[in-house]
KEKOLMI-971583 format. One record per residue: residue number from 0; residue in one letter; x negated, z, y of N, C-alpha, C in turn. Coordinates in steps of 0.02 Angstrom, whole numbers. Atoms other than C-alpha are relative to their C-alpha. Example, Ala and Ser with C-alpha at 12.3 -4.5 7.8 and 13.67 -1.06 7.14 Angstrom:
<atoms>
0 A -45 0 -59 -615 390 -225 -45 0 60
1 S 42 -3 -59 -684 357 -53 39 37 55
</atoms>
This chain:
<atoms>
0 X -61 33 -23 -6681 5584 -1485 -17 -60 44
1 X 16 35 -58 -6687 5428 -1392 43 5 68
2 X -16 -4 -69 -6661 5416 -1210 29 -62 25
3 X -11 67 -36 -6572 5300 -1090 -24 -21 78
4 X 20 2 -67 -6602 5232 -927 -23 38 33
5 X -6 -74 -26 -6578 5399 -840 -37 46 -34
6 X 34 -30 10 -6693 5467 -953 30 63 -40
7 X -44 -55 33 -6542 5555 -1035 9 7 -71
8 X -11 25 66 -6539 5599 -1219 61 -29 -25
9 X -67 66 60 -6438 5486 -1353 -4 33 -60
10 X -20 -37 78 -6360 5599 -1498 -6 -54 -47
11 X 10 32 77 -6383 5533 -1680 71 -43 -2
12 X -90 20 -3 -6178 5519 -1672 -2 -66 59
13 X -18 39 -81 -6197 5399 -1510 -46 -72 -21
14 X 27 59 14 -6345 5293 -1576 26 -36 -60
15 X -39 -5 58 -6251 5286 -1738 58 -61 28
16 X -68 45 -32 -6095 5202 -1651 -15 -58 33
17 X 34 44 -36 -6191 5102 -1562 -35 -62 -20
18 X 23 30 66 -6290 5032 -1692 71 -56 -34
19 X -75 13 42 -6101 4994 -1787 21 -51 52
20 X -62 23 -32 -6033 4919 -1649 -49 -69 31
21 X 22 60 -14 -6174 4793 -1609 -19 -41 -73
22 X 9 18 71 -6197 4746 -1795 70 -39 -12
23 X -67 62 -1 -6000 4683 -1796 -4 -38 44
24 X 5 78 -58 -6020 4593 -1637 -41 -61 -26
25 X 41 55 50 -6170 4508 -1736 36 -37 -50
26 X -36 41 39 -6074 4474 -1871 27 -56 13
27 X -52 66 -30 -5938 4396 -1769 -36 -67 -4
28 X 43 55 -45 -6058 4273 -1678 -14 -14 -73
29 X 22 10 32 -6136 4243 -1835 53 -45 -54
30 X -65 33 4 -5964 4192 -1907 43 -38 9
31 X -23 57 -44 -5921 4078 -1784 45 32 28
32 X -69 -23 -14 -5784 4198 -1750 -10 28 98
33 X 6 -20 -51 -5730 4236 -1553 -11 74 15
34 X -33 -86 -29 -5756 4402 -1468 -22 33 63
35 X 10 -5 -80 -5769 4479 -1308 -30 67 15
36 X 32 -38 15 -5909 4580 -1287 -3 45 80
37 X -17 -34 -54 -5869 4667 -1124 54 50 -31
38 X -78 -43 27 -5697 4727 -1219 -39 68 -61
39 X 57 -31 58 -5829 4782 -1368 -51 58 45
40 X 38 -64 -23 -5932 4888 -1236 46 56 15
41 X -53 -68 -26 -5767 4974 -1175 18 27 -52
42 X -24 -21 48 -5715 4997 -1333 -61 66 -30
43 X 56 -72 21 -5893 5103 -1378 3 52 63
44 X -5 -42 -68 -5875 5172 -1179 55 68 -16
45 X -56 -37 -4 -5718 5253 -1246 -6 45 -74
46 X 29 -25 53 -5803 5293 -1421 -54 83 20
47 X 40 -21 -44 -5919 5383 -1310 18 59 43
48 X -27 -53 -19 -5822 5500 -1233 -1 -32 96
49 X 12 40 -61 -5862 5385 -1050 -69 55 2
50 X 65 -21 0 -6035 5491 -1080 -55 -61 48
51 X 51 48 -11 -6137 5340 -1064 42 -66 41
52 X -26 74 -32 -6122 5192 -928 23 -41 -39
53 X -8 60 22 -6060 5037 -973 -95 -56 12
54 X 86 21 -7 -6261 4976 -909 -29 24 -48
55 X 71 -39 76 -6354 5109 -1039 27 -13 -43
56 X -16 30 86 -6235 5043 -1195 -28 -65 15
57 X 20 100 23 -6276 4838 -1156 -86 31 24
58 X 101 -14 5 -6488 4921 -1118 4 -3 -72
59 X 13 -34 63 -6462 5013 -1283 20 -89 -52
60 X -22 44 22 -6383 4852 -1345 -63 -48 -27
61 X 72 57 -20 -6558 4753 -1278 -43 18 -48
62 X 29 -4 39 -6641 4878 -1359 -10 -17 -101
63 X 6 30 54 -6574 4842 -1520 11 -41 -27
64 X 24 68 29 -6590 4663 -1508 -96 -6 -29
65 X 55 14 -18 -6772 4694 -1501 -22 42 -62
66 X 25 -11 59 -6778 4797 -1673 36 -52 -71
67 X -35 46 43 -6669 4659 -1750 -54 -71 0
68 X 47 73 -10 -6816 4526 -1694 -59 51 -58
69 X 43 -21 39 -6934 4639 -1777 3 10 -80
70 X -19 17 66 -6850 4644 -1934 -15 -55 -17
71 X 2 57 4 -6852 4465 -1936 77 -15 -2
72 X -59 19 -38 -6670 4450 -1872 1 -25 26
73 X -28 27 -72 -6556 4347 -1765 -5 59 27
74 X -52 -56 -48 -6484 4451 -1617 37 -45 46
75 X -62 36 -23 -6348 4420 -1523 -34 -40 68
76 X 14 52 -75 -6355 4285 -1378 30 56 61
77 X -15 -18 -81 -6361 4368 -1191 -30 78 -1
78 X 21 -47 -14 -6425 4527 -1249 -89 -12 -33
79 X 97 -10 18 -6639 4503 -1233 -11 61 -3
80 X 12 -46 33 -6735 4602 -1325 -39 61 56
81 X 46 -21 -25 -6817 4733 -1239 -17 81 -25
82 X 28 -31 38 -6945 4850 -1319 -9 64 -11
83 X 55 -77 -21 -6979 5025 -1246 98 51 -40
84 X -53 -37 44 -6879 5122 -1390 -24 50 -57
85 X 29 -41 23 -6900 5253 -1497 12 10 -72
86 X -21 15 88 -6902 5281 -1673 70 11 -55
87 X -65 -27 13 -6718 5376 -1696 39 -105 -8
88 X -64 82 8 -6640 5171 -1659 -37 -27 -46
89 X 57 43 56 -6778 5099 -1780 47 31 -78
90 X -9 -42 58 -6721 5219 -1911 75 -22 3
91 X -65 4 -13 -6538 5199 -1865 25 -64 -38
92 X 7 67 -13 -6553 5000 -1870 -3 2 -93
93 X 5 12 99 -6632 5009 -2055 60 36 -26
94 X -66 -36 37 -6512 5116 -2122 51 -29 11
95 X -46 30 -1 -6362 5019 -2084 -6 -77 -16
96 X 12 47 9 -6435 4866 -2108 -14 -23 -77
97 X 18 1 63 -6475 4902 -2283 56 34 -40
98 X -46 -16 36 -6312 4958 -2322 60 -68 26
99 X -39 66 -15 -6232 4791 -2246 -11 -59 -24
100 X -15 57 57 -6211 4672 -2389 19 -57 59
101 X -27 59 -29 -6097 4573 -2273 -30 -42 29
102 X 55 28 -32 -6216 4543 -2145 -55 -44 -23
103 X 44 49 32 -6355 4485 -2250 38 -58 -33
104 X -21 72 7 -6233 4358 -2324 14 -50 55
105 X -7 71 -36 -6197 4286 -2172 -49 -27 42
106 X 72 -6 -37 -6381 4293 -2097 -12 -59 -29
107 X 19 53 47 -6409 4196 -2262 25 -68 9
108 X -33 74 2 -6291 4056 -2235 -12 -27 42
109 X -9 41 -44 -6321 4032 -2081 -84 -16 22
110 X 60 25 -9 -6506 4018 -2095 -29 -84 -71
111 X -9 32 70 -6486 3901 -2251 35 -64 10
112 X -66 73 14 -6322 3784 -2218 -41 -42 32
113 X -18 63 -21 -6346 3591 -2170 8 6 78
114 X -14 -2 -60 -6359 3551 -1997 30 -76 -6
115 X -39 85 -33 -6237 3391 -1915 -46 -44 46
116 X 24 13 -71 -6333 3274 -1811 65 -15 35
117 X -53 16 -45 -6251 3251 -1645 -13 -79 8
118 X -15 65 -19 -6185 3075 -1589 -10 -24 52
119 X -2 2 -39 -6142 3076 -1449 12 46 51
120 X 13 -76 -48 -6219 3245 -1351 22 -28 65
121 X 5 -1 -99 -6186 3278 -1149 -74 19 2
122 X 51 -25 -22 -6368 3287 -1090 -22 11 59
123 X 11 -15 -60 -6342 3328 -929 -35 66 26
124 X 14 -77 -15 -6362 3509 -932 -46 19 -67
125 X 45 -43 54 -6474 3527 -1093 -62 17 13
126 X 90 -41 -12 -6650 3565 -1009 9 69 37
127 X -17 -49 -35 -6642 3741 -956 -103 30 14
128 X 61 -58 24 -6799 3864 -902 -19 18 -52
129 X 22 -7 64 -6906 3933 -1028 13 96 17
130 X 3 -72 -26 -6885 4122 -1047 -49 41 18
131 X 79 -43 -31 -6987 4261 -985 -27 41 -38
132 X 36 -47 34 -7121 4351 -1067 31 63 -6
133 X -50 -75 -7 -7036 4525 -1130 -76 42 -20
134 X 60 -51 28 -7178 4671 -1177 4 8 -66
135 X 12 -5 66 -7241 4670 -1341 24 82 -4
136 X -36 -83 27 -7163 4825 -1455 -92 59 -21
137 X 70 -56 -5 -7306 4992 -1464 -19 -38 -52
138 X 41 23 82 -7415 4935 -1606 22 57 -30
139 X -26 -37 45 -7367 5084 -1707 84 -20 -28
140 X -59 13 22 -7189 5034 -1695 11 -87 -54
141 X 15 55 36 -7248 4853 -1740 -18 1 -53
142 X 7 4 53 -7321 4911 -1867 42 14 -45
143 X -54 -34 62 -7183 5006 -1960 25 -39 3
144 X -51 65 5 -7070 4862 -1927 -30 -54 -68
145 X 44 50 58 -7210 4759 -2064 46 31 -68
146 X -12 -25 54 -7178 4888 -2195 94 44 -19
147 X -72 -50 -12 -6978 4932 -2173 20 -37 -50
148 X -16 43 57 -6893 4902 -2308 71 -27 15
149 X -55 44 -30 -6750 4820 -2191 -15 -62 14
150 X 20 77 -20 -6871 4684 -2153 28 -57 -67
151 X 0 58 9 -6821 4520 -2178 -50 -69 12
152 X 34 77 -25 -6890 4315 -2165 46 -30 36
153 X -46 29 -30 -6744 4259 -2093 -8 -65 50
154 X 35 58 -42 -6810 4160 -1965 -32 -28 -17
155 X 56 58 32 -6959 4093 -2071 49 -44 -35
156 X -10 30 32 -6838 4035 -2166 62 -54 20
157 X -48 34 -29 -6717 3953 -2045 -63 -64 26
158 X 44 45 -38 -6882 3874 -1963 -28 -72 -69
159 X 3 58 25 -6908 3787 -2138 64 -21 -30
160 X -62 43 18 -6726 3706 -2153 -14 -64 41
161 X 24 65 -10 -6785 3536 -2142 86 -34 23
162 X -66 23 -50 -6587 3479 -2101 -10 35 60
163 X -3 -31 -79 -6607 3591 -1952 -50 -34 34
164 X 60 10 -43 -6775 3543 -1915 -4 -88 25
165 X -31 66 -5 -6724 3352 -1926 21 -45 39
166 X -76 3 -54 -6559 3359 -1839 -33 7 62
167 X 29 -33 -54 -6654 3439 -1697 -73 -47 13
168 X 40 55 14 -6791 3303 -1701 48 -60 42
169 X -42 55 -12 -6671 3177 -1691 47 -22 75
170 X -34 -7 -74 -6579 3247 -1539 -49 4 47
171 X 62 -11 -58 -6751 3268 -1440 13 -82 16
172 X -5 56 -3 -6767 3090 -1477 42 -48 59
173 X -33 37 -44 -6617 3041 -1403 14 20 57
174 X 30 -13 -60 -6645 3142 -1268 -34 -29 57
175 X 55 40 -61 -6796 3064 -1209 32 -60 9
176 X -4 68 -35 -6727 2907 -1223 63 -18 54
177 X -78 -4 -57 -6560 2945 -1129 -49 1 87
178 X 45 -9 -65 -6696 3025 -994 -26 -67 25
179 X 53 63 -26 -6792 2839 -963 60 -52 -1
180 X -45 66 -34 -6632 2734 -984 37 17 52
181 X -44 -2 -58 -6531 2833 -836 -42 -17 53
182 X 34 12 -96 -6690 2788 -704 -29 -72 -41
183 X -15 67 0 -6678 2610 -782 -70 -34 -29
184 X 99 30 27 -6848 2611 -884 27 -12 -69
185 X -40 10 56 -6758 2523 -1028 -87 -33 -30
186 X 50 13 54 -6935 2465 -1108 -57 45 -34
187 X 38 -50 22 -7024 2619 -1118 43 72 -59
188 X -49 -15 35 -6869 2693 -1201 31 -18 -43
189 X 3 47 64 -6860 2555 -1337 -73 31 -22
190 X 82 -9 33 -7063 2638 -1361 7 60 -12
191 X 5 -62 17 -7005 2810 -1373 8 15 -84
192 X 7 27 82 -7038 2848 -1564 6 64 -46
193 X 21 -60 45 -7014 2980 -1693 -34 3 -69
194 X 69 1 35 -7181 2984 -1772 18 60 -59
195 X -9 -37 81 -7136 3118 -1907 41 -13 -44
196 X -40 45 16 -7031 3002 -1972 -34 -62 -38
197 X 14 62 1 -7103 2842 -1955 -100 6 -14
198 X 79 -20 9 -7305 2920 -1964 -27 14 -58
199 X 19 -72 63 -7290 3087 -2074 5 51 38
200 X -11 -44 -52 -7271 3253 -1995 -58 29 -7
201 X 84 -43 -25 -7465 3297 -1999 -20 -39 71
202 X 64 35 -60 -7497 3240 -1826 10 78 43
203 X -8 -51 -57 -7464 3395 -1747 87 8 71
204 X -73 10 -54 -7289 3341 -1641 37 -60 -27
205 X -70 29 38 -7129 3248 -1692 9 -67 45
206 X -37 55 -42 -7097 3126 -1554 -43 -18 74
207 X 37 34 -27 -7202 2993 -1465 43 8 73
208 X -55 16 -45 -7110 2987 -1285 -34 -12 52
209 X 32 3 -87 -7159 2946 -1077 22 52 31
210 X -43 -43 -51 -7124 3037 -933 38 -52 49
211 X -36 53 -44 -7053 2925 -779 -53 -56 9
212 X 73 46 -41 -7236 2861 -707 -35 -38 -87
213 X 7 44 54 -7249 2799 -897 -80 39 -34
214 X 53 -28 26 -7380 2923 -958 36 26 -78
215 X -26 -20 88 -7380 2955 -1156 45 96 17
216 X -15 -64 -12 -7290 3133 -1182 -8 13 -106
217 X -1 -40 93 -7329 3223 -1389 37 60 14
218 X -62 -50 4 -7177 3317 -1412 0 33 -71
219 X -16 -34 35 -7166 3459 -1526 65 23 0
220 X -91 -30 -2 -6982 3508 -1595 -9 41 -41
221 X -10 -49 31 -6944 3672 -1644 70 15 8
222 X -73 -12 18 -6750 3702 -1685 29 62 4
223 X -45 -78 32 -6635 3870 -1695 59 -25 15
224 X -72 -9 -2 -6474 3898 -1713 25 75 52
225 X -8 -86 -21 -6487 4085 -1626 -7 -14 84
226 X 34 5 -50 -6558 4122 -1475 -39 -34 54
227 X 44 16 -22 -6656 4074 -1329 -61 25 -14
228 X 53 -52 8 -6778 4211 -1366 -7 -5 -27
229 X 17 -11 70 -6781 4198 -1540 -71 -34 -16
230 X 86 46 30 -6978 4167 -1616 5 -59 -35
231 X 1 48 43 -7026 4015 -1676 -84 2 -15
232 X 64 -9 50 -7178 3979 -1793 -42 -61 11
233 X 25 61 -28 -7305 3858 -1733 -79 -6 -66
234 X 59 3 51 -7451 3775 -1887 -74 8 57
235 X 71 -5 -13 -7643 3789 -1850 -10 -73 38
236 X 26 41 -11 -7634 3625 -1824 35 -35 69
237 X -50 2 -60 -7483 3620 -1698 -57 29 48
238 X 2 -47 -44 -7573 3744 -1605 -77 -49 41
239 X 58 25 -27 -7748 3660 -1597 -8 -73 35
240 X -38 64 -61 -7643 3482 -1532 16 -4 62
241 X -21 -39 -53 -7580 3574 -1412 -73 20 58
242 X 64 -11 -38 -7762 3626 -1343 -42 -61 6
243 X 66 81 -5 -7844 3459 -1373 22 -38 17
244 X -23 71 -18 -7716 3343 -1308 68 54 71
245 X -31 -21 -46 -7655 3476 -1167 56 -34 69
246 X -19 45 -68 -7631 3354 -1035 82 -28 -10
247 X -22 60 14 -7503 3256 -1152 46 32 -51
248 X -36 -47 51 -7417 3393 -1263 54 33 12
249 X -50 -15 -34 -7265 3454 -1237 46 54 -52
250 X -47 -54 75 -7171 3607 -1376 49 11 64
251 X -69 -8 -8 -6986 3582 -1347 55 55 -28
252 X -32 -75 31 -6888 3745 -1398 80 -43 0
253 X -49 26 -8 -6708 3683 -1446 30 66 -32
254 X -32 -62 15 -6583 3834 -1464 77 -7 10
255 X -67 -8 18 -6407 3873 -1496 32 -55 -18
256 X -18 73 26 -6397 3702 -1600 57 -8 -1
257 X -47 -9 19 -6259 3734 -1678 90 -21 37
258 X -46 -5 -23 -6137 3756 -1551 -1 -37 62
259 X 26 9 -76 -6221 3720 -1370 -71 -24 2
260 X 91 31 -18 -6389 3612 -1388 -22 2 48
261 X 45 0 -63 -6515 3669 -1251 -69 3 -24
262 X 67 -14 23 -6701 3671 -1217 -27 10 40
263 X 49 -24 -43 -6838 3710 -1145 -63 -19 -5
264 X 73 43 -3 -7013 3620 -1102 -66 45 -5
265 X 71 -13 -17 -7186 3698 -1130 -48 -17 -27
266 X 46 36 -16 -7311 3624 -1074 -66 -5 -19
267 X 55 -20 18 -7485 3606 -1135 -23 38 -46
268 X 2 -40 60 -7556 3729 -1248 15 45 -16
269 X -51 -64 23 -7437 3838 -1331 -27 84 14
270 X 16 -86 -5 -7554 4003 -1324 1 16 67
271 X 26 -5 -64 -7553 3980 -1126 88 17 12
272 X -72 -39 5 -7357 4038 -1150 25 42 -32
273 X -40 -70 75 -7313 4143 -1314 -65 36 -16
274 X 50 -60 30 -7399 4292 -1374 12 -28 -79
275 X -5 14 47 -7442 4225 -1528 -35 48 -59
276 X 7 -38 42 -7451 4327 -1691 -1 2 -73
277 X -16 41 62 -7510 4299 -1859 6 28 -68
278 X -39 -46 47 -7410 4312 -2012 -26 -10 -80
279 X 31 -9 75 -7499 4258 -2153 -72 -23 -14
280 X 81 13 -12 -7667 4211 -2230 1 -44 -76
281 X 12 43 43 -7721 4071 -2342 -59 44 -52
282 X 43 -24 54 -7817 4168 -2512 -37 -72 -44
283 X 38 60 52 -7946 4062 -2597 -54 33 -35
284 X 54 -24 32 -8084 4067 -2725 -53 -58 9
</atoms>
């Protein structure tokens, strides 16, 4: 049985509901549709018998954002993933997930559709923190997550929607150059450049840019539509730019495109932030 906070067991019937009731909230979000996920915990609180806090359903919640990343799922925005879970929600998770047609259609569309560029963004508030390291899942559980037959690509395959990846390019762009024309550095902001464009995108980063004191900056853009948390997929060759041009490198995380464009700066070489993990392997003869 899994446990909550308190260390208290969680009936089959409880993780069951639980499961159900964060899978429509997904939907929603996923839908574009509104909903109010406080009303959605009272509503399982009362499913619940008032058994379980309103705190151990949005944990349990965390937790099963964090078998929805392992699938290769979105999960919902505000609930991070977090790992220490047991195999009853793993099991739970697949099984409903593999009987939810709906879901996978709208996973699909929304890893798939056309992105808009923006025009004319507010960039006042789009640099946020970067998030915080969460604990990798047991390796045993990591592992079954490989071979489930709930797994998905989802995300690999949002990361290659070249309109997303583009759009999101494009807005870094004008980013930086919004950043150097409000402190009145209008010529280094006519030099800011998007080299995967105007280059090729083998250099390792998307967009030539300064900082204030007029030092080069190699900007990597990585796009979502989901999450802050959500993984992104970095090449061999990203990664080794990143180590050889540390000083001068910069992987930009851009998240919740869609609706609310934000980001987040890190700095230098990518493995000196993400637990990085690798998913496939080049076969040759």
């Amino acid at each position: 049985m899994e446990t909550s906070q308190k260390g208290q067991p969680w009936s089959t019937t409880e993780v069951r509901a639980t499961v159900q009731s964060y899978l429509n909230m997904l939907q929603q979000e996923l839908a574009g549709q509104r909903y109010n996920k406080a009303a959605c915990r009272q509503l399982l609180f009362q499913q619940l018998n008032g058994i379980r806090s309103p705190a151990s359903i949005e944990f349990k919640h965390c937790n099963i954002s964090a078998v929805m990343r392992l699938l290769g799922y979105p999960h919902i925005k505000g609930y991070q993933p977090r790992f220490n879970f047991q195999s009853l929600l793993m099991e739970e998770v697949e099984s409903q997930l593999q009987q939810c047609q709906a879901l996978e259609a709208i996973v699909q569309f929304a890893v798939t559709q056309p992105a808009v560029e923006y025009l004319a963004p507010a960039f006042d508030t789009v640099q946020q923190e970067p998030p915080k390291r969460t604990p990798k899942a047991a390796e045993p559980t990591a592992t079954y997550a490989l071979h489930s037959a709930a797994k998905r690509d989802y995300l690999a395959q949002e990361a290659r929607n070249r309109s997303l990846g583009l759009a999101g390019e494009k807005f870094v762009l004008a980013y930086e150059q919004w950043q150097l024309e409000k402190q009145g550095l209008h010529k280094l902001a006519s030099r800011v450049e998007h080299v995967a464009e105007s280059l090729g995108d083998g250099l390792g980063f998307d967009v030539r840019s300064f900082d204030l004191h007029g030092k080069e900056k190699l900007i990597e853009v990585k796009t979502t539509s989901f999450a802050k948390e959500t993984p992104f997929f970095v090449t061999r060759n990203e990664l080794q730019v990143s180590q050889q041009e540390s000083s001068r490198f910069h992987l930009y995380r851009l998240y919740d495109f869609r609706k609310r464009p934000q980001l987040f700066d890190l700095p230098g070489a990518i493995d000196s932030h993400c637990q990085l993990d690798a998913q496939s392997y080049r076969a040759s003869f």
